[in-house]
N, C-alpha and C positions, 0 to 999 in steps of 0.2 A: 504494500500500500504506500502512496506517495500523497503527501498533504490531504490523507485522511480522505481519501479518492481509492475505490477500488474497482481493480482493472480487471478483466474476464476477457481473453482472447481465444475467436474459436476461428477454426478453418475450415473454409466452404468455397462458393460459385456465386460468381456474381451474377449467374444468371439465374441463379435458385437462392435467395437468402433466406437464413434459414430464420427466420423473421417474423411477425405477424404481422398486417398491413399495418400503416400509420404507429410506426411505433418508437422513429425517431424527430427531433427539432430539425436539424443537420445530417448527410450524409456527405463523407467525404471522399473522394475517390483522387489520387495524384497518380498519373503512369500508369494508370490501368486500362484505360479503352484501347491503348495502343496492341497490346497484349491479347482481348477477349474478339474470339472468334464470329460474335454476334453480337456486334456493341447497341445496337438497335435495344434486345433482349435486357441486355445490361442495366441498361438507362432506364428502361421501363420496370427494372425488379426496383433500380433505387428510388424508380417514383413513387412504385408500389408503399415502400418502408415508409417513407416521409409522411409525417402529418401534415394537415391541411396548414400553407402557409409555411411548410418546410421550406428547409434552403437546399440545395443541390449546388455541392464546390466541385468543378471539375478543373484539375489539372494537368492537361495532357501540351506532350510535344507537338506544335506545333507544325506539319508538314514541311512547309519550307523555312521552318529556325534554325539557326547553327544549332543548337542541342542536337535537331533532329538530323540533323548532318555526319553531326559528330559521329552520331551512335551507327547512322550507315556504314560510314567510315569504315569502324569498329568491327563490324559487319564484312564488307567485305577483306578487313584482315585476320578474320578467321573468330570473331568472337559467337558465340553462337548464341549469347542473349537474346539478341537485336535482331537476329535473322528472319522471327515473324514478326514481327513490329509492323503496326500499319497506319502511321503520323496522319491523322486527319487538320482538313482547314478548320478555322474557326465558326465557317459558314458550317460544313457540315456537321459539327460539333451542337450547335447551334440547333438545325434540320433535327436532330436525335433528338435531343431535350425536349425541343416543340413539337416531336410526334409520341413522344413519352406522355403529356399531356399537360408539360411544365412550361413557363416561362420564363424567356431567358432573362437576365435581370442586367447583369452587362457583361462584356470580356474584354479581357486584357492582355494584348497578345505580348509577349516577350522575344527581344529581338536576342538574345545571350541565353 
């Protein structure tokens, strides 16, 4: 326990959480749609979780960022991380959320 906060970590699918609806304020996701084979699926489980007036944080690599460069890079010098990776724009990013049945609220693309 850290400042009387107790933490519970489980592992699952982002495409199935293991969850009841509406059962978070927040959902936070960094570097993970790059990674999930049906991001579509994804985004719609984390709308599913959020209560009404939840927030949805998404953090992903940016298609054409240096980050997302880098990690190509990375990629093709043998790292096999990065090798399914699939850097969406912020428009499509954007398209998921608002077919999930969320509103995008803003974004903020990062050029580094």
């Amino acid at each position: 326990m850290t400042a009387g906060l107790k933490v519970t970590f489980l592992q699952g699918q982002v495409e199935r959480l293991p969850f009841p609806d509406a059962s978070f304020d927040v959902v936070a996701a960094v570097t993970v749609l790059c990674f999930v084979t049906d991001a579509a699926a994804a985004v719609r489980e984390m709308a599913r979780v959020l209560r009404p007036r939840g927030r949805l944080v998404l953090g992903e690599l940016g298609r054409w960022s240096v980050w997302a460069l880098s990690r190509r890079l990375r990629t093709w010098l043998g790292a096999a991380t990065w090798q399914a990776a699939h850097f969406r724009t912020a428009r499509e990013l954007s398209a998921l959320v608002r077919d999930a049945g969320l509103r995008v609220g803003c974004t903020r693309p990062r050029t580094m």
